[in-house]
N, C-alpha and C positions, 0 to 999 in steps of 0.2 A: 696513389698509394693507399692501402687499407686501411684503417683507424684502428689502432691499436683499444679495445674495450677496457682494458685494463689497466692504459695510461696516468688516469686521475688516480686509479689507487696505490700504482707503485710511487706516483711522486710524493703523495701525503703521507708517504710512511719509509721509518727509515728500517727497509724489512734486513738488516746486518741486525740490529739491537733489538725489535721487535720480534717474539716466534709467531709471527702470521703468517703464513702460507705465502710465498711467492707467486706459485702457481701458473695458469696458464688458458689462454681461450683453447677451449674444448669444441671437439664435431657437434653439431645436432643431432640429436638423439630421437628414440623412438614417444609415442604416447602420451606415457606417465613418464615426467620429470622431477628433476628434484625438487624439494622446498624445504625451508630450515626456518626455524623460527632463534635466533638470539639474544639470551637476556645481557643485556651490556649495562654494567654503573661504570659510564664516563662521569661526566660531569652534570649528567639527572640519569635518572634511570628510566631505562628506556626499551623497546622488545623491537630488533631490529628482523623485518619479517623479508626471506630471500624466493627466490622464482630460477628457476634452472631457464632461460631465453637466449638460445643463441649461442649456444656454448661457455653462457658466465652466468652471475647470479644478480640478477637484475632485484637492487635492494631500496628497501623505505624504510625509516626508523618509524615506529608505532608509539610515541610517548607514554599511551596507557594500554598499550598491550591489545593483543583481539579478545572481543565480545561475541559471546554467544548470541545473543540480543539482536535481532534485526532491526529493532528501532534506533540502537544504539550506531551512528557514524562515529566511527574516530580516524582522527586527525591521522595520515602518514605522509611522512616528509621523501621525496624522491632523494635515494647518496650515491654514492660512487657504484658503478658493477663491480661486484668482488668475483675471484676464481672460483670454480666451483670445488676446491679444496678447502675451501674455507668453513663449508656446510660440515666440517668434525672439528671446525678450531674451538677450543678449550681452554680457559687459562686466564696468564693476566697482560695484558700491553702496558708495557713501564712506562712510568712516573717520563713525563715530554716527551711522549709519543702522540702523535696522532690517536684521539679516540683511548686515553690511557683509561684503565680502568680492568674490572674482571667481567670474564664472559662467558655463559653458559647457552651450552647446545639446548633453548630448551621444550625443544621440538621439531622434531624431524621426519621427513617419509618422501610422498610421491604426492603429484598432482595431476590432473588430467583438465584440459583445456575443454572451457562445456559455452563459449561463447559464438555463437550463431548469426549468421545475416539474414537477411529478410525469406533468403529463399531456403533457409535451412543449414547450410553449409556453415563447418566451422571457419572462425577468421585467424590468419596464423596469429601466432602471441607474438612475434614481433609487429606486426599489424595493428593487432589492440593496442600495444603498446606506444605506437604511433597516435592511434583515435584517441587515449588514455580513456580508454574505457576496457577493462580484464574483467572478466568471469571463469573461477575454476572450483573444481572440487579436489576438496586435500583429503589425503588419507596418511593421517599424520598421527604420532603414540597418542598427543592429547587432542588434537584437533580431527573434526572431519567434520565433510559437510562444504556444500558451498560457499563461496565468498566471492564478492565484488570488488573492486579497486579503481574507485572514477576521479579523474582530474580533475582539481577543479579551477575555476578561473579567480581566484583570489591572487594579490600580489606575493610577492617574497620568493620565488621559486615553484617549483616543481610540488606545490602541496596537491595531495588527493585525500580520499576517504576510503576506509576499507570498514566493509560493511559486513556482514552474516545476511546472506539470502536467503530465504521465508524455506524450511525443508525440513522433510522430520529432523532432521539433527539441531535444530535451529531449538534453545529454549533461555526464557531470560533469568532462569533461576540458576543459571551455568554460571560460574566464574571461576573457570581455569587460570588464569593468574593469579586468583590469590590461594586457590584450593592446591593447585599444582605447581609446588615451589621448584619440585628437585628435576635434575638435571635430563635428560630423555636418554641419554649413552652412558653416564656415570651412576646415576641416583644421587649427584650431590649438590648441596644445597652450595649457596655462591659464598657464604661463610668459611663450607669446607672447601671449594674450589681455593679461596682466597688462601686457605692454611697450607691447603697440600702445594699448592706454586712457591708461596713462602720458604716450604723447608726445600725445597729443589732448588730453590735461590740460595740459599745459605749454605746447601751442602757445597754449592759449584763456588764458592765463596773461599771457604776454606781450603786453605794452602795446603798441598800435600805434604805427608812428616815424612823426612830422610835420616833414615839412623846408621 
C-alpha cells in the first residue's frame, strides 16, 4: 500500500476548526516547482521554508529565517510535508491548534533543481532528498539566487543547514527578513494579517438579527 505524504499532517491538525488547506498529493510537475517561504508566530517565530518534491511541499522550519550571506549556516529543522495548497495559506491557526499562531505568505515563486553528479547529470529532488544533500536556485519576489539545504548528523531529528551559495545574488549586506516585513501576495504586515482575521472572527461571531 502507498504511504500516504500527507498523513503526519492531517493527524496533527484538526483541519474542521483550523482554515488550513486540507488538500492533496499532487502529479509531478515540469522544471521549475514550487517554493514558498512562511512567516509563522507559533510559539517562537520562525520562517517555515517549503519545496514543491513529489507532488507535496517538502517543509523545514528556519528559526532565523534565510541569509543572504554564504558564510552565514542556519539551522533548519525537517516537519511534516504540507499540500501544495498550503503555499497561499494566509491567516491565523487558532488558540490549540497544532502550530497555533499567524502566518504569512512571505515569499513565494518557482525553483529549479541545479544539483549535479559527478558525471554532470541532474539528481532527482527526491534523490537529494534521500542523500540530504539539495542544491536549487529560487526565483522568488524577495529571494533569488542559489541555495543549499545539507543534513546534518547532530542528534534530535531531522536537523540540516540552509545555506546562500557563493553567486552574483549572494551579498552579506542583504537582510531580507528584517528589511522585508510585508507579506509577498497581500503587502501585509502579520500585525495587519493578525487584525484583518480578527474582524472576520467576530463578524462570523455575531448572531444574525430577526426583526
Amino acid at each position: 500500500m502507498k504511504k500516504d505524504k500527507l498523513e503526519i499532517y492531517r493527524k496533527r491538525r484538526n483541519l474542521k476548526e483550523s482554515p488550513e488547506p486540507v488538500g492533496k498529493v499532487h502529479k509531478s510537475r515540469g522544471k521549475k516547482l514550487l517554493y514558498v517561504i512562511q512567516k509563522h508566530a507559533a510559539r517562537s517565530l520562525h520562517y517555515d521554508v517549503r519545496l514543491e518534491i513529489d507532488g507535496v511541499l517538502v517543509s523545514w522550519a528556519v528559526p532565523k529565517g534565510p541569509s543572504m550571506n554564504p558564510q552565514q549556516k542556519r539551522l533548519a529543522v525537517r516537519t511534516d510535508d504540507h499540500p501544495m495548497e498550503y503555499a497561499k495559506f494566509e491567516g491565523i491557526i487558532p488558540e490549540g491548534s497544532y502550530g497555533a499562531g499567524t502566518v504569512m505568505v512571505w515569499d513565494i515563486g518557482k525553483y529549479r533543481n541545479i544539483k549535479t553528479d559527478k558525471q554532470g547529470k541532474l539528481v532527482p529532488m527526491s534523490e537529494c532528498l534521500k542523500q540530504g544533500s539539495i542544491e536549487v536556485f529560487l526565483y522568488g519576489k524577495k529571494l533569488e539566487g542559489g541555495f543549499a539545504f545539507i543534513k546534518t548528523h547532530l542528534a534530535g531529528g531531522e536537523q540540516w543547514l540552509m545555506i546562500k551559495m557563493r553567486d552574483e545574488y549572494a551579498d552579506a549586506r542583504l537582510n531580507p527578513v528584517s528589511s522585508q516585513q510585508e507579506s509577498a501576495l497581500t503587502d501585509r504586515t502579520m500585525a495587519e494579517i493578525r487584525e484583518d482575521e480578527g474582524k472576520r472572527t467576530r463578524k462570523r461571531k455575531v448572531p444574525p438579527c430577526h426583526y
